[in-house]
C-alpha positions in Angstrom: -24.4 -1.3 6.4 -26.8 1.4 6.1 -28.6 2.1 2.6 -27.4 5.7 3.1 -23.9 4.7 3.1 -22.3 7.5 -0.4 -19.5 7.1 -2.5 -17.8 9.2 0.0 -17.6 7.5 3.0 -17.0 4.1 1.4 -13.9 5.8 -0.4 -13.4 7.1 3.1 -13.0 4.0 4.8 -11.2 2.0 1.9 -8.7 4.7 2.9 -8.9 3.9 6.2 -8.2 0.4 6.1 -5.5 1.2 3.8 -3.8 3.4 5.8 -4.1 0.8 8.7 -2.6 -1.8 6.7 0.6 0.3 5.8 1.3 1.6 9.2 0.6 -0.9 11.5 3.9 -3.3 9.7 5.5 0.1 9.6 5.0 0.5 13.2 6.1 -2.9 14.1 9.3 -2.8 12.2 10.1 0.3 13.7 10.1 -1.8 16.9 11.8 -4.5 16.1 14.6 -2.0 14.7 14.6 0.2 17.6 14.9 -2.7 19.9 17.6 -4.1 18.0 19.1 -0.6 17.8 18.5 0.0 21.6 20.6 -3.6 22.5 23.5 -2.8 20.4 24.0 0.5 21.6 23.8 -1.1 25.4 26.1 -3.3 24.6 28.9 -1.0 22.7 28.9 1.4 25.8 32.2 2.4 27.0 33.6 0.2 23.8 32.6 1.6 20.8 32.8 5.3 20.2 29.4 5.4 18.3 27.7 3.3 20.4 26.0 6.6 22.0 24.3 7.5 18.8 23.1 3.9 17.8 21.1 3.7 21.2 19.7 7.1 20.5 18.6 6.1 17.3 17.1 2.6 18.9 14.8 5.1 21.0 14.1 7.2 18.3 12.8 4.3 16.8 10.9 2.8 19.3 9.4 6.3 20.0 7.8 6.3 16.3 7.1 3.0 16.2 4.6 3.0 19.3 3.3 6.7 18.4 2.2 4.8 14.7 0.7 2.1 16.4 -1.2 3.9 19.3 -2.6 7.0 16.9 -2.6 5.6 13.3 -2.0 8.8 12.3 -1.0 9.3 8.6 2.2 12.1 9.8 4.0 8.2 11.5 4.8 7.4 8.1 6.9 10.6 7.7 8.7 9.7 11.3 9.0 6.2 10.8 10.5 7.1 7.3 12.9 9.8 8.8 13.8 7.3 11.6 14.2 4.4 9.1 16.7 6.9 7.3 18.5 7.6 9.7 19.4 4.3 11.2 20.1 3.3 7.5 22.7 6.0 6.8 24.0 5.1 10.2 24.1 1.3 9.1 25.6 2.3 5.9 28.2 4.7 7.1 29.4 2.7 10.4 29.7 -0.5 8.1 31.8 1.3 5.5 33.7 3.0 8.4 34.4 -0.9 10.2 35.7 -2.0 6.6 38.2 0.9 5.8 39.4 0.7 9.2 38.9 -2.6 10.2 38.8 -4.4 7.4 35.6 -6.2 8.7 33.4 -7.3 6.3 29.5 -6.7 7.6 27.9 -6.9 4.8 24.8 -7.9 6.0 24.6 -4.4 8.3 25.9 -2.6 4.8 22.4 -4.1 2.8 20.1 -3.7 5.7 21.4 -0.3 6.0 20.3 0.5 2.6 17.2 -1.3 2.5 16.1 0.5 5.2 17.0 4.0 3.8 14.3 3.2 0.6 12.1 1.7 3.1 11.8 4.8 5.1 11.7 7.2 1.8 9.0 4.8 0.5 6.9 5.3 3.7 7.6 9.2 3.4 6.1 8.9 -0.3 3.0 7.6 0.8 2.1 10.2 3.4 0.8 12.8 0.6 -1.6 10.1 -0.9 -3.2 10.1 3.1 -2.4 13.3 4.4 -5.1 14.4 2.2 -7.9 12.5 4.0 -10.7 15.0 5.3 -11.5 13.0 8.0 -11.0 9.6 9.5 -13.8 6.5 9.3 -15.1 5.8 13.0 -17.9 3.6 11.7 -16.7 0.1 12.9 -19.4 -1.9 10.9 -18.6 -0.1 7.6 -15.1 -0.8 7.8 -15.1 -4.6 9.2 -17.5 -4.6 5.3 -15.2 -3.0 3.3 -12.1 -4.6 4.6 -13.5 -8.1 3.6 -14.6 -6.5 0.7 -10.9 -5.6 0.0 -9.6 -8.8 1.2 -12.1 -10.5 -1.2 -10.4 -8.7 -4.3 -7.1 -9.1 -3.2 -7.4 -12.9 -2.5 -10.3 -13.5 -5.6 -9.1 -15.1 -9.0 -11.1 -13.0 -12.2 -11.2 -16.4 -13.5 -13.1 -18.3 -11.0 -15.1 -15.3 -9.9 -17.6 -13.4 -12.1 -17.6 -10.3 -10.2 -13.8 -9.3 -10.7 -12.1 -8.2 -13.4 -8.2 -7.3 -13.9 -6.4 -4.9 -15.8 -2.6 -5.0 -16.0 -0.8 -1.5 -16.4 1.5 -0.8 -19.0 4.0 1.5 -17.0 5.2 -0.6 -14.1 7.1 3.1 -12.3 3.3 4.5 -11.7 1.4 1.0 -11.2 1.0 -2.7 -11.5 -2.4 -4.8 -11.6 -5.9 -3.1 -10.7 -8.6 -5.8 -9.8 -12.1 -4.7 -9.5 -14.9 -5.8 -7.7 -18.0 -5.3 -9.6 -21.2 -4.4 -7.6 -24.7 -3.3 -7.6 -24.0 0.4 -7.6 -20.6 0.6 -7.0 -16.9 -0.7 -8.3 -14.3 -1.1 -5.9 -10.9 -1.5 -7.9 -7.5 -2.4 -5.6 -3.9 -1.5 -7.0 -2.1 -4.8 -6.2 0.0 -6.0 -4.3 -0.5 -3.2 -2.6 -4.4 -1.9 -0.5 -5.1 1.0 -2.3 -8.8 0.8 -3.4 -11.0 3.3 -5.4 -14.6 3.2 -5.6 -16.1 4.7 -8.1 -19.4 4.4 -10.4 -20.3 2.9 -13.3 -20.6 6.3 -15.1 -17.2 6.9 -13.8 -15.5 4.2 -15.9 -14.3 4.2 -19.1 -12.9 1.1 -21.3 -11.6 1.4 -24.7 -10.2 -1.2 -26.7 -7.0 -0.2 -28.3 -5.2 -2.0 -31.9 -2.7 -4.9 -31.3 -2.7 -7.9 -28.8 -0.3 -8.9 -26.2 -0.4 -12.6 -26.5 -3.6 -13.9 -25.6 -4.3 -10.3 -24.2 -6.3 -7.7 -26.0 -4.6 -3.9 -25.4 -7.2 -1.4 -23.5 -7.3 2.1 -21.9 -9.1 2.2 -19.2 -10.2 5.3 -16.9 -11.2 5.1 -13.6 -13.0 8.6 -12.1 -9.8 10.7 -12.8 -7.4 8.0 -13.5 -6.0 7.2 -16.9 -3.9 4.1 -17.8 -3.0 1.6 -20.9 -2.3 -1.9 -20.5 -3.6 -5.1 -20.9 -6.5 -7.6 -19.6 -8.3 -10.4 -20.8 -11.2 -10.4 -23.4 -13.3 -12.1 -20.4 -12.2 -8.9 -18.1 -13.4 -6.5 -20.8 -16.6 -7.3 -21.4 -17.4 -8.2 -18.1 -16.7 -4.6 -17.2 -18.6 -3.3 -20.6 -21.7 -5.1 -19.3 -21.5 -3.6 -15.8 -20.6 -0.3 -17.2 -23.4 -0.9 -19.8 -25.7 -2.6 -16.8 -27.3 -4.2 -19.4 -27.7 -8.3 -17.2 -26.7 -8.7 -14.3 -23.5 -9.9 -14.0 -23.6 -13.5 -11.8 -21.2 -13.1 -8.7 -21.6 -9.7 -8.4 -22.3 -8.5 -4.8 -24.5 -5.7 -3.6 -23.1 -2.6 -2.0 -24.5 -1.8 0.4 
């Protein structure tokens, strides 16, 4: 990578690989739904009365599904979400309908109907934190390096690797663990499980270590550029970070960037 590369474009691209990771699945799923969709609305022609709408749904489906995978374009998470929704409450509603009437009991189509009505909202909540994106990464080099870079801190252990530290989040509703590579110049930290990374400085980084322990944990605050949480990490994670922050050794294991 070029020594030119800013914090910009290497947030840039961590959103770009992140982006790729969510909507490639979600563009998959969305095929193997539509398909599924598209079959069973084939096959309840001229028998079942809704049959019509199912297979309309399957190609609504399979219509966002490809259009996510051909464009990665952030606005396929609202489709696939609205899509997802709507074979969901179609799921739900047909299931409930076979059961009063019927007394069939597809349970299975009653749970996957629901499942995929939080999937799809879940995909519609994410658009906002891409939509955002100024532009899109076309530099292939820089993001083949930052995507092993992310893979590196998703699949690294803080306590076999000296460059990574962890912080666990107190409020579970916002966010869960943040691991962060620590390099040269720059931190990359990734909200887990998920692939949302932010990079950010060392000047951009604040620890604090707050009263009380949680087990073998010590309690902190930490910021990250404009991000503010409490949790909890381990006294190796915090003053590995105060030394990088501090950048008073270097700390073995860390990587330079770029």
């Amino acid at each position: 990578m070029s020594e030119q590369v800013t914090l910009q474009e290497l947030q840039l691209a961590a959103d770009e690989v992140a982006l790729n990771r969510r909507l490639k699945p979600a563009g998959i799923g969305s095929l193997v739904f539509g398909g599924l969709a598209l079959l069973a609305g084939l096959a309840g022609m001229g028998e079942d009365p809704f049959a019509l709408a199912l297979l309309l749904l399957g190609l609504l489906l399979l219509g966002t599904g490809l259009w996510q995978l051909v464009t990665l374009n952030p606005k396929g998470l609202v489709a696939n979400g609205i899509a997802l929704i709507l074979v969901g409450v179609y799921n739900v509603g047909y299931t409930l309908w076979q059961i009063s009437s019927e007394g069939s009991t597809g349970f299975f189509w009653l749970i996957l109907g629901f499942l995929q009505v939080f999937w799809g909202a879940q995909n519609i909540k994410r658009y906002p934190r891409f939509a955002s994106m100024a532009s899109r990464c076309k530099d292939k080099e820089l993001l083949r390096s930052i995507r092993a870079l992310m893979e590196g801190a998703v699949k690294g252990k803080p306590n076999q690797d000296a460059g990574l530290v962890e912080f666990q989040s107190v409020d579970f509703k916002r966010d869960g663990v943040w691991r962060g590579r620590l390099m040269e110049r720059y931190g990359l930290f990734m909200l887990l499980p998920g692939w949302e990374g932010v990079f950010v400085l060392p000047e951009q980084v604040e620890v604090e270590e707050l009263p009380g322990k949680a087990g073998k944990r010590v309690r902190a605050r930490v910021r990250l550029g404009d991000m503010e949480r409490e949790g909890t990490m381990t006294r190796e994670s915090l003053e590995r970070l105060r030394r990088w922050m501090a950048e008073e050794e270097a700390i073995e294991g860390t990587e330079t960037m770029p």
